[in-house]
N, CA, C and O atoms as a GROMACS GRO file, in nm:
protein
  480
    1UNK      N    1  11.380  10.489   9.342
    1UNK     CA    2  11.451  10.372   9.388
    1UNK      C    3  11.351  10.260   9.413
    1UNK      O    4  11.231  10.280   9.430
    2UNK      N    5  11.405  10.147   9.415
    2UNK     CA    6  11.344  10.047   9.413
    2UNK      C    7  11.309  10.055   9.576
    2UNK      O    8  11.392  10.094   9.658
    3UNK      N    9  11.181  10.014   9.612
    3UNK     CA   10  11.108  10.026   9.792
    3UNK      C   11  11.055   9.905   9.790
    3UNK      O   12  10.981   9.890   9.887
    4UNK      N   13  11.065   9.733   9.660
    4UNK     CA   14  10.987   9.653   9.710
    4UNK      C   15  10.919   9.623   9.598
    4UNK      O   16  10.931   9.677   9.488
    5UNK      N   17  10.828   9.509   9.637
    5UNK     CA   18  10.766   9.407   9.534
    5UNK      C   19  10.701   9.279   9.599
    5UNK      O   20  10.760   9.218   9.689
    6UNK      N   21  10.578   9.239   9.550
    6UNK     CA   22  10.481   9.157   9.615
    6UNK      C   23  10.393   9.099   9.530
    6UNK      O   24  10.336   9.158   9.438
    7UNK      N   25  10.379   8.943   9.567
    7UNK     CA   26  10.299   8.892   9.465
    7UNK      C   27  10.134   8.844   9.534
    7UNK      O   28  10.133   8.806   9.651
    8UNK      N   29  10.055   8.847   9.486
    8UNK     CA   30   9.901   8.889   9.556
    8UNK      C   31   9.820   8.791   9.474
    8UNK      O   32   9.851   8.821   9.358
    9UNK      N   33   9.724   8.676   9.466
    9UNK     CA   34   9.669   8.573   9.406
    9UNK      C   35   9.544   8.624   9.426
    9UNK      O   36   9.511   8.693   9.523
   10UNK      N   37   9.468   8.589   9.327
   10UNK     CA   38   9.303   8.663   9.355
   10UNK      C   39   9.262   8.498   9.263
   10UNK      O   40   9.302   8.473   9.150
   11UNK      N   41   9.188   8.418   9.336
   11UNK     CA   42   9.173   8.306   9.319
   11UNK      C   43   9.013   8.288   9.261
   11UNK      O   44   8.956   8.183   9.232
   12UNK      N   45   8.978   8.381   9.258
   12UNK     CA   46   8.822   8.383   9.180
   12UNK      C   47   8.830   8.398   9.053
   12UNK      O   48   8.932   8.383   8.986
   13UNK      N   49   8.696   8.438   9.006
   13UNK     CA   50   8.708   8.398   8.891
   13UNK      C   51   8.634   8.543   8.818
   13UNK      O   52   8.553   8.538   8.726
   14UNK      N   53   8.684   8.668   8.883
   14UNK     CA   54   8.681   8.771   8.796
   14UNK      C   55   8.745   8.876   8.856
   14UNK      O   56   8.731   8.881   8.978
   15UNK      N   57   8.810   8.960   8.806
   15UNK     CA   58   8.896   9.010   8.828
   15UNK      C   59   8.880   9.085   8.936
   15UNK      O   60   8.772   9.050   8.985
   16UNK      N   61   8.937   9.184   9.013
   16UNK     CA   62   8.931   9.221   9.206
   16UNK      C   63   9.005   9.393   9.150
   16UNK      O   64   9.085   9.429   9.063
   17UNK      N   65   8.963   9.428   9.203
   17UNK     CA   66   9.039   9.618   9.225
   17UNK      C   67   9.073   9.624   9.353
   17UNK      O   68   8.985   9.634   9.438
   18UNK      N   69   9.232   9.618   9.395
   18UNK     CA   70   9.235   9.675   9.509
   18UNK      C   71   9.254   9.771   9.578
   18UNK      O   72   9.241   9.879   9.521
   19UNK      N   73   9.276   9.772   9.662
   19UNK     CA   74   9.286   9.906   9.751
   19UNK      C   75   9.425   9.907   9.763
   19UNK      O   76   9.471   9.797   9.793
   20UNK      N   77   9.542  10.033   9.742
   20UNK     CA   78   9.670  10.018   9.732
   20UNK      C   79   9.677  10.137   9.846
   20UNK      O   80   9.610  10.239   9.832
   21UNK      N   81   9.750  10.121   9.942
   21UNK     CA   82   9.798  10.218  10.042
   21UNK      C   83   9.935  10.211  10.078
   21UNK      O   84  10.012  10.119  10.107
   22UNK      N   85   9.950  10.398  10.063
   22UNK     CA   86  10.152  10.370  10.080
   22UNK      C   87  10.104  10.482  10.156
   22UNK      O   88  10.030  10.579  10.144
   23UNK      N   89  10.244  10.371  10.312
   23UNK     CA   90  10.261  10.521  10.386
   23UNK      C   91  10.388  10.544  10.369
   23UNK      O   92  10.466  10.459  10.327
   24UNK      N   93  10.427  10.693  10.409
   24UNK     CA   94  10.501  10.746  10.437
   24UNK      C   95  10.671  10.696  10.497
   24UNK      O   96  10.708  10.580  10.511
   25UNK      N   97  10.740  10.799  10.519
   25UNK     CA   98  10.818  10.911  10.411
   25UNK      C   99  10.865  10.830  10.280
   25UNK      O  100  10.938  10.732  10.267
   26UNK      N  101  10.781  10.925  10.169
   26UNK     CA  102  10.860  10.891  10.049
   26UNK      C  103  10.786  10.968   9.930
   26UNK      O  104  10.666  10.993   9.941
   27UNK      N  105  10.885  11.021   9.773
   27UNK     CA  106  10.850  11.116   9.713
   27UNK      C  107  10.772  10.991   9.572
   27UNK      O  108  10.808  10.875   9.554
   28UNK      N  109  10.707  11.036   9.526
   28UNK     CA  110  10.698  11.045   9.356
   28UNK      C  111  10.625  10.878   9.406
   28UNK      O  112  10.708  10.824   9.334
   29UNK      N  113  10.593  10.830   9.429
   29UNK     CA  114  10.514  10.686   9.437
   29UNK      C  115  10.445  10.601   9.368
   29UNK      O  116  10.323  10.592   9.387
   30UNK      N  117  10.507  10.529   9.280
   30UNK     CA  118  10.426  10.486   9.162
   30UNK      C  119  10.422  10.323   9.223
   30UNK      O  120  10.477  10.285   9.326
   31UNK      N  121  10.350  10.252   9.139
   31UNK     CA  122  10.274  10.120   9.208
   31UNK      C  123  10.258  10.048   9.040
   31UNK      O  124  10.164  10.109   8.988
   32UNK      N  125  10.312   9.948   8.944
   32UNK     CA  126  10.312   9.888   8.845
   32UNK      C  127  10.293   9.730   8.864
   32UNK      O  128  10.357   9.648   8.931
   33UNK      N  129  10.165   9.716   8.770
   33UNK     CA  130  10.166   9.567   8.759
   33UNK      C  131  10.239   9.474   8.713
   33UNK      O  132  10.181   9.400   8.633
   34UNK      N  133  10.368   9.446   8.740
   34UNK     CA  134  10.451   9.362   8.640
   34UNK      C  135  10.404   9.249   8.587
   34UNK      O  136  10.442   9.228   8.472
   35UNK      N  137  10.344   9.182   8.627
   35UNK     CA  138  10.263   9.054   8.596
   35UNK      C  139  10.222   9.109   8.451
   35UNK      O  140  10.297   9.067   8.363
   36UNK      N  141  10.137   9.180   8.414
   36UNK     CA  142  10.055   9.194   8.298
   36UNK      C  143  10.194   9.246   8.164
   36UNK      O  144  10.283   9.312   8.218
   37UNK      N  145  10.209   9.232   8.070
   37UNK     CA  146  10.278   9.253   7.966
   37UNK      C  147  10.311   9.381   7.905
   37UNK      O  148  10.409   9.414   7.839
   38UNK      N  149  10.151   9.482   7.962
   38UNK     CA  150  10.187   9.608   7.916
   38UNK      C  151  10.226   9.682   8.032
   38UNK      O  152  10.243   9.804   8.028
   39UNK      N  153  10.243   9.599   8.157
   39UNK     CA  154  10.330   9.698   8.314
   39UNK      C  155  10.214   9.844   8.335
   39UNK      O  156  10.268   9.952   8.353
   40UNK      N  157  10.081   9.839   8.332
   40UNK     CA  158  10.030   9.977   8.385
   40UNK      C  159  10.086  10.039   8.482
   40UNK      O  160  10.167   9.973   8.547
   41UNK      N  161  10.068  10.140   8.511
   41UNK     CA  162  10.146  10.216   8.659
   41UNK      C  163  10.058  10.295   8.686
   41UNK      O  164   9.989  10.368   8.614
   42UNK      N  165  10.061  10.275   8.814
   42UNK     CA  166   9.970  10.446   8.872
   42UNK      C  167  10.083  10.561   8.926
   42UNK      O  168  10.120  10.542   9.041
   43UNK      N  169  10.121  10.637   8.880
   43UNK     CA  170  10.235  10.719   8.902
   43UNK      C  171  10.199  10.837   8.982
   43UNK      O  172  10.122  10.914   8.926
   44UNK      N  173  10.230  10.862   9.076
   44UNK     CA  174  10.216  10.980   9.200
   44UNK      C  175  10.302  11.123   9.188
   44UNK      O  176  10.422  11.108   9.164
   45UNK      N  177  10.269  11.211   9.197
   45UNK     CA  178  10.335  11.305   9.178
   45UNK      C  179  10.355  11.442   9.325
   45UNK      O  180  10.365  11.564   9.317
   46UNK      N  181  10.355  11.333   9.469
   46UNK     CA  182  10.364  11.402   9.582
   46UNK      C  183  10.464  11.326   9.688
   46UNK      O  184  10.530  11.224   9.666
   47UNK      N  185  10.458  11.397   9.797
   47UNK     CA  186  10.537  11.383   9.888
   47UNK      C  187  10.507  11.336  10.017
   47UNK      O  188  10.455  11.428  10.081
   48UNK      N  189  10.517  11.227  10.085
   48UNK     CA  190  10.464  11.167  10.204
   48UNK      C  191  10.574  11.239  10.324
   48UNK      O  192  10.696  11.247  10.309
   49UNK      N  193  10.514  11.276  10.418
   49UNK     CA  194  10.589  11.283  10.515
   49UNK      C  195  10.604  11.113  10.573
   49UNK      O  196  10.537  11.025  10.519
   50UNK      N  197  10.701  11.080  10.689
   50UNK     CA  198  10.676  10.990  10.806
   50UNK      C  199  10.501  10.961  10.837
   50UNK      O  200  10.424  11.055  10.820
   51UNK      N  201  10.457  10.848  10.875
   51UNK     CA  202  10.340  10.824  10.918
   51UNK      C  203  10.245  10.839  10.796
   51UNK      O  204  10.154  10.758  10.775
   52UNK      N  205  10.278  10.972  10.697
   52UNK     CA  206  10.126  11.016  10.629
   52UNK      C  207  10.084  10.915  10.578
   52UNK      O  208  10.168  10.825  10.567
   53UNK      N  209   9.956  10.888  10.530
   53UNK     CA  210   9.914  10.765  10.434
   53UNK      C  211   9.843  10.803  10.281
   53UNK      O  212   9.783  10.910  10.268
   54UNK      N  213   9.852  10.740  10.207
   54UNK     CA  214   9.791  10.788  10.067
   54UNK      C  215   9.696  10.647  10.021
   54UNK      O  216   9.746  10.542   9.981
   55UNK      N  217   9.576  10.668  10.035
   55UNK     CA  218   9.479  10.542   9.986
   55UNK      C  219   9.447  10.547   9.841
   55UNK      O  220   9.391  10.651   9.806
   56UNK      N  221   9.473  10.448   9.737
   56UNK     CA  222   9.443  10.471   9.641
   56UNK      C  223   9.372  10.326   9.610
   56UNK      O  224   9.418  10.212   9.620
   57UNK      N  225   9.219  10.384   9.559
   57UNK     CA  226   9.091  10.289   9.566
   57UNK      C  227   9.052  10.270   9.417
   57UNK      O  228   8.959  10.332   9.364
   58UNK      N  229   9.140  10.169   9.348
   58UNK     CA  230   9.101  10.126   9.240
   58UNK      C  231   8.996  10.100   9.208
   58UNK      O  232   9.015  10.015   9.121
   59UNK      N  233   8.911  10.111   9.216
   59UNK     CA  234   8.772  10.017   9.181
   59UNK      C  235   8.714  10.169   9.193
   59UNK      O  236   8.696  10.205   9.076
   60UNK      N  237   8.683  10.257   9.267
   60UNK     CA  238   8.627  10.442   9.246
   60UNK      C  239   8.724  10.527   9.209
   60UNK      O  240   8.711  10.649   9.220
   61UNK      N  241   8.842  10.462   9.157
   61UNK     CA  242   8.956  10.542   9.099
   61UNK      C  243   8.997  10.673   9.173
   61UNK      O  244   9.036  10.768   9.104
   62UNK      N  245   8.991  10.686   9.317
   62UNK     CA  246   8.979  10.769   9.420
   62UNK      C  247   9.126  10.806   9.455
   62UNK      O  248   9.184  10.754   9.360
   63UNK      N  249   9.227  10.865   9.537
   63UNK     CA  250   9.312  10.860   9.602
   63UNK      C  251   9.328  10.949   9.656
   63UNK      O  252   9.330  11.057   9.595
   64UNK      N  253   9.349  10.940   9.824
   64UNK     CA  254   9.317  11.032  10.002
   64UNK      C  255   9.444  11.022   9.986
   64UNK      O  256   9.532  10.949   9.942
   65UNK      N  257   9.421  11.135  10.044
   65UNK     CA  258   9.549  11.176  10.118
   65UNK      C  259   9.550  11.213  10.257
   65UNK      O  260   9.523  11.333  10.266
   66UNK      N  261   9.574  11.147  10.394
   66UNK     CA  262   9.580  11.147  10.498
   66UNK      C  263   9.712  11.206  10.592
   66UNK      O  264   9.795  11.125  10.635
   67UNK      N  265   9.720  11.302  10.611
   67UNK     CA  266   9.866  11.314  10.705
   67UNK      C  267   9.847  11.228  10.820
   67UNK      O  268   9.738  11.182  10.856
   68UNK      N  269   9.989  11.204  10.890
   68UNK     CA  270  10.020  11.148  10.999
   68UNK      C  271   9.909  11.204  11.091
   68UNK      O  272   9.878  11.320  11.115
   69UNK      N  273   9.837  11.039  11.154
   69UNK     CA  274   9.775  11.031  11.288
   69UNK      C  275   9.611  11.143  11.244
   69UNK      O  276   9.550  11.203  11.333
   70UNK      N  277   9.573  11.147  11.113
   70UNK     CA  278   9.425  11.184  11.111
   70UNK      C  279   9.385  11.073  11.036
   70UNK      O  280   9.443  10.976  10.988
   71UNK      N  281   9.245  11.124  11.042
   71UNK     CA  282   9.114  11.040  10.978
   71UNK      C  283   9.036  11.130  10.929
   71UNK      O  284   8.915  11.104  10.922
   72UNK      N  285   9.091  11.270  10.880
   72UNK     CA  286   9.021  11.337  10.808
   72UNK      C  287   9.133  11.317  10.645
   72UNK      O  288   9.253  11.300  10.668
   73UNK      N  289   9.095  11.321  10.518
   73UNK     CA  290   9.176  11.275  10.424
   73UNK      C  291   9.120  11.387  10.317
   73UNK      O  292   9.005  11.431  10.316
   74UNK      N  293   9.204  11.415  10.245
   74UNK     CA  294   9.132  11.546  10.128
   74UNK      C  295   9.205  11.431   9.982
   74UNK      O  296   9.298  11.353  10.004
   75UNK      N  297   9.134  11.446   9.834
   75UNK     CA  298   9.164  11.420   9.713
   75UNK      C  299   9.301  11.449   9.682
   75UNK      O  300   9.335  11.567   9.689
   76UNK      N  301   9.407  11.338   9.641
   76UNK     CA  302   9.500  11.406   9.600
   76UNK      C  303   9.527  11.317   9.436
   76UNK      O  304   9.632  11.266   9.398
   77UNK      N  305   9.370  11.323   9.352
   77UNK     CA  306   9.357  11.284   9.231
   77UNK      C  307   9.450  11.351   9.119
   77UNK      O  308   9.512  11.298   9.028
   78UNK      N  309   9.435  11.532   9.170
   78UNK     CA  310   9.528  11.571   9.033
   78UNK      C  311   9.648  11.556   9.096
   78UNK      O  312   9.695  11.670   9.106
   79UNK      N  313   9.737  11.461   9.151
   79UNK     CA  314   9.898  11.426   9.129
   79UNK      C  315   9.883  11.278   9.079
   79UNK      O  316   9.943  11.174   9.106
   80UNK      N  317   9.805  11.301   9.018
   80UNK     CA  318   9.820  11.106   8.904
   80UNK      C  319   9.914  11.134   8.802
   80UNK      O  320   9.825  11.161   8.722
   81UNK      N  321  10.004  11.149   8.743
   81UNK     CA  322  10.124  11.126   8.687
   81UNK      C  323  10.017  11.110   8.560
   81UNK      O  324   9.910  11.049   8.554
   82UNK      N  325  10.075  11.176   8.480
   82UNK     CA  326  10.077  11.169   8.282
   82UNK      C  327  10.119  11.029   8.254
   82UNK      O  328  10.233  10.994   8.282
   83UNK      N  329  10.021  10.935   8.192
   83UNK     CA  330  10.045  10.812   8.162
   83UNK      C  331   9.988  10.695   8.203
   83UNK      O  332   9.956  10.594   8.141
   84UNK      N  333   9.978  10.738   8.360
   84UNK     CA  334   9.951  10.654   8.446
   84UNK      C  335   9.799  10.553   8.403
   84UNK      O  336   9.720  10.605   8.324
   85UNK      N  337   9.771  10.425   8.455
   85UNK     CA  338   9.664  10.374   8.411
   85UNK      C  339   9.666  10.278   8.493
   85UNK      O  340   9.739  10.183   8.521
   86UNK      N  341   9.524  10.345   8.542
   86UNK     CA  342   9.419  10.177   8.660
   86UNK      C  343   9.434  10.054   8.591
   86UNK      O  344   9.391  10.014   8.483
   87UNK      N  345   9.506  10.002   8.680
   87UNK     CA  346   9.482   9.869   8.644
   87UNK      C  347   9.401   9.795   8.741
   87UNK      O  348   9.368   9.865   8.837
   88UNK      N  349   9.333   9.598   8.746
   88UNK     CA  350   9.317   9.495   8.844
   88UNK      C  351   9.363   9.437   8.850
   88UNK      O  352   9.460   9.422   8.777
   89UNK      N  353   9.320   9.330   8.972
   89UNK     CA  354   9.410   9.210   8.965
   89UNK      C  355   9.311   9.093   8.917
   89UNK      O  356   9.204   9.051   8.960
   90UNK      N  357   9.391   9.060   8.810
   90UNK     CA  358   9.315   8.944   8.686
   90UNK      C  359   9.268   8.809   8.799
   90UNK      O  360   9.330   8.784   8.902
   91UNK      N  361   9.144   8.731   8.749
   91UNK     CA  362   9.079   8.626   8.770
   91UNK      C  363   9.215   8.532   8.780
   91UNK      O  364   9.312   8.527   8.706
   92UNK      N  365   9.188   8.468   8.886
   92UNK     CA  366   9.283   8.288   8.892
   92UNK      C  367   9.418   8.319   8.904
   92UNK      O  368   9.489   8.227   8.864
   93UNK      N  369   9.473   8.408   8.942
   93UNK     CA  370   9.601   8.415   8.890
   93UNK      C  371   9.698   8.500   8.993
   93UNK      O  372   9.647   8.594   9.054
   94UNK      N  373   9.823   8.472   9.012
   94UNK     CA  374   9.908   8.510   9.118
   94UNK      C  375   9.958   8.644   8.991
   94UNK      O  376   9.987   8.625   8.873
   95UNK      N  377   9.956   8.762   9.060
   95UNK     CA  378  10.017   8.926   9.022
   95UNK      C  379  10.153   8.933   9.093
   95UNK      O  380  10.166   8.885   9.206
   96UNK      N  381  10.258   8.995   9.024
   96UNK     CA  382  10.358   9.062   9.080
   96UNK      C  383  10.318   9.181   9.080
   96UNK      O  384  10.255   9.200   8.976
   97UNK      N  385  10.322   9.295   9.157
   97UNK     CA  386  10.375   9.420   9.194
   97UNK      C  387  10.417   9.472   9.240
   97UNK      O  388  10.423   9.442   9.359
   98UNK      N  389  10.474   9.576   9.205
   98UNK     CA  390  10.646   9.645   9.202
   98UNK      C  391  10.631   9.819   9.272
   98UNK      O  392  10.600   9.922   9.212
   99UNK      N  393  10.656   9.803   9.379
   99UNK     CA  394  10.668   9.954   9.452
   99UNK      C  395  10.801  10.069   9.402
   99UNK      O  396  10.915  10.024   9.413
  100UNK      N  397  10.790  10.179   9.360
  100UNK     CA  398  10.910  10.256   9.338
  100UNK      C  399  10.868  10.370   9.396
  100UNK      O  400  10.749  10.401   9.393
  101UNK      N  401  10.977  10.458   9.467
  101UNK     CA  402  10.966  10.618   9.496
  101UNK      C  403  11.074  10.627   9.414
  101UNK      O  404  11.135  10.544   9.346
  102UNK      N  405  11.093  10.835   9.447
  102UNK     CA  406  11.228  10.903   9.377
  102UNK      C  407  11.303  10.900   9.497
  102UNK      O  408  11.389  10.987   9.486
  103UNK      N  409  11.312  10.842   9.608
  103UNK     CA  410  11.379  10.855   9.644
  103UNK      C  411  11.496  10.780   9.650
  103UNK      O  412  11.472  10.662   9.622
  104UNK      N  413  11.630  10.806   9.679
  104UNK     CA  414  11.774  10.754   9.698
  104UNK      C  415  11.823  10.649   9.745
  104UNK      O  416  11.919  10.581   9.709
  105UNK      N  417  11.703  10.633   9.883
  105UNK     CA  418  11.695  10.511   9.960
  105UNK      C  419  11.590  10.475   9.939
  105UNK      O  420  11.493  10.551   9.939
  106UNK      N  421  11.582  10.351   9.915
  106UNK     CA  422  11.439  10.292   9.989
  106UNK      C  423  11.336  10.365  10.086
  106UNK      O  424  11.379  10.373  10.202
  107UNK      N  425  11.266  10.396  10.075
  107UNK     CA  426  11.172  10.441  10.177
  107UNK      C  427  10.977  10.453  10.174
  107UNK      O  428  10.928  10.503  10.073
  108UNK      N  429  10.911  10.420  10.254
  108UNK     CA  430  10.803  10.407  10.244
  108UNK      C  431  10.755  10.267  10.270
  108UNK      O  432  10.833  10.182  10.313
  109UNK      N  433  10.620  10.240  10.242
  109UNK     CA  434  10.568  10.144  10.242
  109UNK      C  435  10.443  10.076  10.134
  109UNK      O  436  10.356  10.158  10.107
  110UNK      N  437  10.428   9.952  10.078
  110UNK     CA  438  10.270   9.978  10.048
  110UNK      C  439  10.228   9.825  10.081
  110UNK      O  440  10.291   9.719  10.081
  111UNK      N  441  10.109   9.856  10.106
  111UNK     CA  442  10.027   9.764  10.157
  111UNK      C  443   9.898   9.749  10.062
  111UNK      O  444   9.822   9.841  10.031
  112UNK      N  445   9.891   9.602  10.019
  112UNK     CA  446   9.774   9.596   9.893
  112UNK      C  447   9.652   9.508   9.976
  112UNK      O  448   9.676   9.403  10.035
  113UNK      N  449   9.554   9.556   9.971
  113UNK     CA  450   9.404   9.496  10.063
  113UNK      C  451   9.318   9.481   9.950
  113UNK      O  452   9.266   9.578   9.895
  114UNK      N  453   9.296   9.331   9.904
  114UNK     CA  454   9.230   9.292   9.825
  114UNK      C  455   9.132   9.207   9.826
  114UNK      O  456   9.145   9.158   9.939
  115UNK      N  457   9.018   9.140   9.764
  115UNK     CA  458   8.925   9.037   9.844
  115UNK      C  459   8.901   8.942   9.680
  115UNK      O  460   8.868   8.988   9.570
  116UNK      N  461   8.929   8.812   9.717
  116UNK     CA  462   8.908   8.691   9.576
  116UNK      C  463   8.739   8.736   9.520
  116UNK      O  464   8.641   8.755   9.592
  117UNK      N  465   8.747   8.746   9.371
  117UNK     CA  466   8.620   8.808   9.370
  117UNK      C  467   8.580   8.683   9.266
  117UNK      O  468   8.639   8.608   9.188
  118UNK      N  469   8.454   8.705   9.311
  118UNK     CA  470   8.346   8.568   9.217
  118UNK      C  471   8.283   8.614   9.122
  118UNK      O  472   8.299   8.734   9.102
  119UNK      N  473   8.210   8.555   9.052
  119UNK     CA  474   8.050   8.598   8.990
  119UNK      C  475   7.997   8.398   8.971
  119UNK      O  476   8.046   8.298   8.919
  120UNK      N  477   7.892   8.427   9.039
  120UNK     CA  478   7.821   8.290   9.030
  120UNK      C  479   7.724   8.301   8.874
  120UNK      O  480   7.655   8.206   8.837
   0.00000   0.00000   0.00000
């Protein structure tokens, strides 16, 4: 189901990897760039409780998996979904992206933490 959508400007002048974090409760969590023409997705293949958090660190192609209320986090790399592909967020330019779970309702969250990136 559709959980949301956000548009994010990276005003420099080379492209930015961000940090994508979805918390909890919600199943199957995929994260797509609509902005770009070919729509990459990072597609999830787990289950958030309430609270848990899932960090996924584009730029070391990393993704934690944190349950509710720790700061200890273990790899949850092999549930990357068949297909799926890292994308950034392009130089100069305002991104749409598009949050989906499997779930029925709406549920979850994501939060994108990004920084305008340069090269002098």
């Amino acid at each position: 189901s559709y959980a949301g959508g956000l548009s994010v400007q990276n005003t420099g002048n080379i492209e930015t990897r961000p940090l994508l974090i979805v918390t909890g409760p919600c199943t199957s969590p995929s994260i797509t760039l609509v902005s770009d023409p070919n729509a990459p997705t990072l597609a999830w293949n787990l289950t958030l409780a309430a609270g848990d958090q899932f960090v996924i660190n584009t730029d070391n192609h990393t993704a934690t998996y944190f349950s509710s209320g720790s700061t200890s986090g273990s790899s949850r790399l092999n549930t990357l979904a068949a297909g799926s592909r890292w994308w950034t967020l392009p130089a100069d330019t305002v991104s749409g992206i598009q949050f989906l779970t499997g779930d029925s309702l709406p549920s979850g969250q994501l939060t994108v933490e990004y920084a305008n990136a340069y090269i002098l």
